[in-house]
HTML snippet that shows the backbone in 3Dmol.js (N, CA, C, O; Angstrom):
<script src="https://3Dmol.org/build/3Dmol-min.js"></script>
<div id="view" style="width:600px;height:400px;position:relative"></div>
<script>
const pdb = `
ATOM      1  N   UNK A   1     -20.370  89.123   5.810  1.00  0.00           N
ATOM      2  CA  UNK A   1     -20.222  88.374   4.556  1.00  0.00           C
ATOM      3  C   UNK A   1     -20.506  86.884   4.774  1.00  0.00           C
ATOM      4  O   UNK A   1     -21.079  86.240   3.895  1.00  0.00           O
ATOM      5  N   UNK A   2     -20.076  86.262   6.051  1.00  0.00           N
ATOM      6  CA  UNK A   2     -20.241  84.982   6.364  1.00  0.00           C
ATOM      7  C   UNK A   2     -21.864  84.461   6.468  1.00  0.00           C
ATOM      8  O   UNK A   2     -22.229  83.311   6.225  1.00  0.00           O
ATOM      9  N   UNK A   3     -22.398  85.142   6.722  1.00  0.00           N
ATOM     10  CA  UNK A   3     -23.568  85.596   7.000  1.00  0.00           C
ATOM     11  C   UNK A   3     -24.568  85.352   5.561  1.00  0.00           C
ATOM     12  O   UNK A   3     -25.500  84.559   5.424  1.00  0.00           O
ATOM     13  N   UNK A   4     -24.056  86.242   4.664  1.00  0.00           N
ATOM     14  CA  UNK A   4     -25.152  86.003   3.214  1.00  0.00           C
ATOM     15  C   UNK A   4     -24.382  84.577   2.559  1.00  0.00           C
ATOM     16  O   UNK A   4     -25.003  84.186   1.571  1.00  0.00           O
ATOM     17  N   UNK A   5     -23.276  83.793   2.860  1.00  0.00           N
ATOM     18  CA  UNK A   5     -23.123  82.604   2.261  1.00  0.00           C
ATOM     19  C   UNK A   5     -24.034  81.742   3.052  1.00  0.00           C
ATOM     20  O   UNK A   5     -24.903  81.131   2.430  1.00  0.00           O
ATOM     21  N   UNK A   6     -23.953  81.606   4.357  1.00  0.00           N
ATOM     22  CA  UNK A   6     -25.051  80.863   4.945  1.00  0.00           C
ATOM     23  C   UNK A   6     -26.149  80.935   4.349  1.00  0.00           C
ATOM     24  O   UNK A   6     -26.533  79.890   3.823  1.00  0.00           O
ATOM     25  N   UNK A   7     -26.954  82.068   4.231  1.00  0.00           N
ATOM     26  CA  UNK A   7     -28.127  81.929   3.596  1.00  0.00           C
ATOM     27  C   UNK A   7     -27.851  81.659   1.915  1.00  0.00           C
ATOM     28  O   UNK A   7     -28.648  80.958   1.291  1.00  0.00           O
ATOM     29  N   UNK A   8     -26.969  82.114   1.414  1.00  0.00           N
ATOM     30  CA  UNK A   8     -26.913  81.964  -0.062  1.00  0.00           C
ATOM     31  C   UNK A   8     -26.669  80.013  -0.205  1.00  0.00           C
ATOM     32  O   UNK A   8     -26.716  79.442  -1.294  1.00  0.00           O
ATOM     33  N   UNK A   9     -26.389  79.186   1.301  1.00  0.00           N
ATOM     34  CA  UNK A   9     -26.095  77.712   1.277  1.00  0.00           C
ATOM     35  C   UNK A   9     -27.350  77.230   1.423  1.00  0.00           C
ATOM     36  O   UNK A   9     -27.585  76.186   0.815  1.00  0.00           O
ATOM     37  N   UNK A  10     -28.594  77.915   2.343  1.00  0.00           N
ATOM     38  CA  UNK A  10     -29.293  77.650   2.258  1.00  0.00           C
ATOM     39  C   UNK A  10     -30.446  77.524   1.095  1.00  0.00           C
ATOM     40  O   UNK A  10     -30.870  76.443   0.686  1.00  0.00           O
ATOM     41  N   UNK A  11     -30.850  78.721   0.663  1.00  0.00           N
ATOM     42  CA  UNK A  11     -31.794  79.005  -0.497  1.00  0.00           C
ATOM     43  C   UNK A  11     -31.050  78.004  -2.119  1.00  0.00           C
ATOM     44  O   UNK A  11     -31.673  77.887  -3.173  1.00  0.00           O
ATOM     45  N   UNK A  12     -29.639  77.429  -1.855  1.00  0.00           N
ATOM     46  CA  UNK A  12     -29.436  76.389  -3.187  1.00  0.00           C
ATOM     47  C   UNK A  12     -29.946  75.445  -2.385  1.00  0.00           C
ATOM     48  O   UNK A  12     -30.904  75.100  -3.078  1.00  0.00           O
ATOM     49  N   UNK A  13     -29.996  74.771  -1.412  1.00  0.00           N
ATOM     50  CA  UNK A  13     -30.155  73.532  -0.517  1.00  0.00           C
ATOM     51  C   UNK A  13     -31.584  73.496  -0.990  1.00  0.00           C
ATOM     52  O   UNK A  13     -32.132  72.512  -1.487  1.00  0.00           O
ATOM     53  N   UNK A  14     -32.190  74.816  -0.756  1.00  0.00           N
ATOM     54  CA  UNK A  14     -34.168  74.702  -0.900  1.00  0.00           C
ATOM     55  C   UNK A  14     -34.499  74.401  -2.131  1.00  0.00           C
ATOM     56  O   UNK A  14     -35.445  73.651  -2.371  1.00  0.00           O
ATOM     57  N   UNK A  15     -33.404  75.213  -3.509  1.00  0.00           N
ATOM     58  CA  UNK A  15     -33.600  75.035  -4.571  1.00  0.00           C
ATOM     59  C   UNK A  15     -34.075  73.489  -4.866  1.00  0.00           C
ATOM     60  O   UNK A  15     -35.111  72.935  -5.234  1.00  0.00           O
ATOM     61  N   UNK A  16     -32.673  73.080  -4.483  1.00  0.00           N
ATOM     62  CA  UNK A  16     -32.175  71.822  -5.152  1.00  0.00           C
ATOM     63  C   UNK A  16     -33.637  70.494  -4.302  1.00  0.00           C
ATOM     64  O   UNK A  16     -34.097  69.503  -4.869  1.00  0.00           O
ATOM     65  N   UNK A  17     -33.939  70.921  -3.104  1.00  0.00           N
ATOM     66  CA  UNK A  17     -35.144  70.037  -2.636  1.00  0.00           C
ATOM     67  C   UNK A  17     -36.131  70.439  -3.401  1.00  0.00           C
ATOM     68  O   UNK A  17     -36.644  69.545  -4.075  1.00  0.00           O
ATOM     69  N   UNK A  18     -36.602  71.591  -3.527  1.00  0.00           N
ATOM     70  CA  UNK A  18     -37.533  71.471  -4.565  1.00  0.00           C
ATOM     71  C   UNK A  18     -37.689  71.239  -5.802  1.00  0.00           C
ATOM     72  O   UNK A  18     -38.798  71.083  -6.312  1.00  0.00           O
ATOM     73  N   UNK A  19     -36.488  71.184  -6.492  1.00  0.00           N
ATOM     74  CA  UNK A  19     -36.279  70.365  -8.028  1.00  0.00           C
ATOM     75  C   UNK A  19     -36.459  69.206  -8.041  1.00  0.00           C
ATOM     76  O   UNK A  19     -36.881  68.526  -8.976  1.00  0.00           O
ATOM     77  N   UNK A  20     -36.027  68.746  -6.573  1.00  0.00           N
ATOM     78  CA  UNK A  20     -36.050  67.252  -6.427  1.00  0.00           C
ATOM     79  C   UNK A  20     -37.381  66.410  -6.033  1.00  0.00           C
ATOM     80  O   UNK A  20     -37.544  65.193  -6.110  1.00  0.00           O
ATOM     81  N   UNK A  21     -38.504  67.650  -5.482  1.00  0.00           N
ATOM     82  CA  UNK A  21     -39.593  66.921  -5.019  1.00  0.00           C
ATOM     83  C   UNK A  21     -40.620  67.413  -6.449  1.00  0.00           C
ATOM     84  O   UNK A  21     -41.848  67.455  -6.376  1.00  0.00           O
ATOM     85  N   UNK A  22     -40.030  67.672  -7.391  1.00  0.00           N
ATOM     86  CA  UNK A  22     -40.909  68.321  -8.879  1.00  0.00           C
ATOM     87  C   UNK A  22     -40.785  67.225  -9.417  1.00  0.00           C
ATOM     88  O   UNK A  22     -41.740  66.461  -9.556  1.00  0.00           O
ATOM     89  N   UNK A  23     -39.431  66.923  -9.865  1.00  0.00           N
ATOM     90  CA  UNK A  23     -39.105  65.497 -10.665  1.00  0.00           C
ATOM     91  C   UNK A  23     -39.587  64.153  -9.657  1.00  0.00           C
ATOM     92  O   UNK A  23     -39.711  63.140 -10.345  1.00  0.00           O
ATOM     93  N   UNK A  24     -39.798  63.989  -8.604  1.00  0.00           N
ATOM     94  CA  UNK A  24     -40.555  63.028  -8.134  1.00  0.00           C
ATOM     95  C   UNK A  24     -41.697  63.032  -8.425  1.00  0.00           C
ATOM     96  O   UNK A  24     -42.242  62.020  -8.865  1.00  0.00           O
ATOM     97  N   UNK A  25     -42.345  64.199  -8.244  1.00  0.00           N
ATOM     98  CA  UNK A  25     -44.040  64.357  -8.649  1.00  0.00           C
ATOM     99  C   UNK A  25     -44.419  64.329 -10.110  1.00  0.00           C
ATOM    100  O   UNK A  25     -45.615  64.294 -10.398  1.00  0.00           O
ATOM    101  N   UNK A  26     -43.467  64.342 -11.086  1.00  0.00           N
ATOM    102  CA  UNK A  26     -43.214  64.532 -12.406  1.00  0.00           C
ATOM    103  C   UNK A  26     -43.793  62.830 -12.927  1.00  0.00           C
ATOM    104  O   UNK A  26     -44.782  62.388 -13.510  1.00  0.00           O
ATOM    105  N   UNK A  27     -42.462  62.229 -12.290  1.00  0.00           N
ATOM    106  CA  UNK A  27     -41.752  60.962 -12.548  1.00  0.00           C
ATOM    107  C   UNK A  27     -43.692  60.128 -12.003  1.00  0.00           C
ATOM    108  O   UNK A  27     -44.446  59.613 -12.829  1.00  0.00           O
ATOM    109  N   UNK A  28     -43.912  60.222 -10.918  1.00  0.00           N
ATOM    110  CA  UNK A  28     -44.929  59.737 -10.410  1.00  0.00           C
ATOM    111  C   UNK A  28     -46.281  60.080 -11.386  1.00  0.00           C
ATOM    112  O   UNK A  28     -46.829  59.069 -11.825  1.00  0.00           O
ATOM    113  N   UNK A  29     -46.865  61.335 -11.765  1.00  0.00           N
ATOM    114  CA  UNK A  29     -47.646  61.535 -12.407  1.00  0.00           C
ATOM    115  C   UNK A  29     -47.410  60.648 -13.862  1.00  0.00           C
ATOM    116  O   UNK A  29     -48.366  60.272 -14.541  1.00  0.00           O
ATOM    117  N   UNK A  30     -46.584  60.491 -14.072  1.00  0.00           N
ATOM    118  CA  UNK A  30     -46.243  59.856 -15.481  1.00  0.00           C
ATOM    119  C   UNK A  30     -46.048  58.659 -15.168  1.00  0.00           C
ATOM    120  O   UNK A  30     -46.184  58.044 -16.226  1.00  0.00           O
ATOM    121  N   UNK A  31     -45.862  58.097 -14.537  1.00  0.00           N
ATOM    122  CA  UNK A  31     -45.811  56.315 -13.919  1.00  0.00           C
ATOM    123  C   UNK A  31     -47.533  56.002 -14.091  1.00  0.00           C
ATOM    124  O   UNK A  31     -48.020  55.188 -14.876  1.00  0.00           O
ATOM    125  N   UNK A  32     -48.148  56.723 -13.308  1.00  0.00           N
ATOM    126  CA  UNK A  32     -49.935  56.721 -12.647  1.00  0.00           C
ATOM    127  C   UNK A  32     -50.575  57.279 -14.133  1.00  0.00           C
ATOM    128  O   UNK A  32     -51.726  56.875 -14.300  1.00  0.00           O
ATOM    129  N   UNK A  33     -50.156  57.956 -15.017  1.00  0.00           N
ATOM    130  CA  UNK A  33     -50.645  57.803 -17.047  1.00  0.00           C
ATOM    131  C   UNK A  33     -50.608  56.495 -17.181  1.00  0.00           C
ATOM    132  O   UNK A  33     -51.464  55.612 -17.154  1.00  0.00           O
ATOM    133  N   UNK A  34     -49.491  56.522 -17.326  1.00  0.00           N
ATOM    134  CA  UNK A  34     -49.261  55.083 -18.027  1.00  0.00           C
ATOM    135  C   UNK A  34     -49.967  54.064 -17.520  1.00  0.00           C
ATOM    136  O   UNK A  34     -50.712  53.362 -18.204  1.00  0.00           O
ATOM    137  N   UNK A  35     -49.776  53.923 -16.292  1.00  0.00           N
ATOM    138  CA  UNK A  35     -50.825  52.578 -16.047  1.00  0.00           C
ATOM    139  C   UNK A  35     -52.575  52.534 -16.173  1.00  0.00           C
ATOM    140  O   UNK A  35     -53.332  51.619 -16.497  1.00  0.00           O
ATOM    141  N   UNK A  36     -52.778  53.689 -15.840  1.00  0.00           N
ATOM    142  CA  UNK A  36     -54.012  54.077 -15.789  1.00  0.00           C
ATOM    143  C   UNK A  36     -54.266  54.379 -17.993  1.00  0.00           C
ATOM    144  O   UNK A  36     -55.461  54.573 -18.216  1.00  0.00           O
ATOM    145  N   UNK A  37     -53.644  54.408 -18.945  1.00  0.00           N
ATOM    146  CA  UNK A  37     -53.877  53.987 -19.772  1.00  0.00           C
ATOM    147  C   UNK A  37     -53.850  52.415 -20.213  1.00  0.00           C
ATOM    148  O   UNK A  37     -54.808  51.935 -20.819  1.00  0.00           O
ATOM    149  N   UNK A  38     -52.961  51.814 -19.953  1.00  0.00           N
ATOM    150  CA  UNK A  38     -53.033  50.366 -19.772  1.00  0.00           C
ATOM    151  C   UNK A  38     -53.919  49.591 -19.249  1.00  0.00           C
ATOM    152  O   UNK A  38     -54.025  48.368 -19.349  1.00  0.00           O
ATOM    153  N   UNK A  39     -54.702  50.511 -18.557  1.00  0.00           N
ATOM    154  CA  UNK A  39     -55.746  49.655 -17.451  1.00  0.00           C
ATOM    155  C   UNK A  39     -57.128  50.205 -18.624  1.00  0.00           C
ATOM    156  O   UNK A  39     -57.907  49.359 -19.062  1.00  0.00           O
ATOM    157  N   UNK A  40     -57.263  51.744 -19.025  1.00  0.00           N
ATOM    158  CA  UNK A  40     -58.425  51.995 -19.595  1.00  0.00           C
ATOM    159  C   UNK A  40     -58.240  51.491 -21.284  1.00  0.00           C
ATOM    160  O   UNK A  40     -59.199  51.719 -22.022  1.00  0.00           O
ATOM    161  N   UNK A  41     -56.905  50.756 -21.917  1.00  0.00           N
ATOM    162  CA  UNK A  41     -56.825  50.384 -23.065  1.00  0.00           C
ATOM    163  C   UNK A  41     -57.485  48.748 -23.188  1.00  0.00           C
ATOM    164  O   UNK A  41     -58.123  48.496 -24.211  1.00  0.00           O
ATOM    165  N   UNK A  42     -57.333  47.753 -22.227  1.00  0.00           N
ATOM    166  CA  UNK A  42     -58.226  46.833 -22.077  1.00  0.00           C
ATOM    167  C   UNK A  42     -59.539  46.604 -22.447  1.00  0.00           C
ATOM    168  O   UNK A  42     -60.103  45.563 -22.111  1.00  0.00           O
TER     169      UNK A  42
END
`;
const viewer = $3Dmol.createViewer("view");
viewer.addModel(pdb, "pdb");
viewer.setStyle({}, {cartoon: {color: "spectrum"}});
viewer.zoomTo();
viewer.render();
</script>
């Protein structure tokens, strides 16, 4: 039993890094719009 919580600690740990490296790439793609409209609205 100790055994599937370890992994059940792991696979939220992976979750939660990969939610976290989505909303970075999210956050970034939408930073790099915006400017790159600002730059082609000139």
């Amino acid at each position: 039993m100790r055994f599937f919580f370890e992994c059940l600690a792991v696979v939220v740990i992976l979750l939660a890094a990969a939610v976290l490296v989505v909303v970075v790439a999210v956050l970034a793609v939408l930073a790099l719009v915006e400017a790159w409209l600002k730059w082609w609205k000139r």
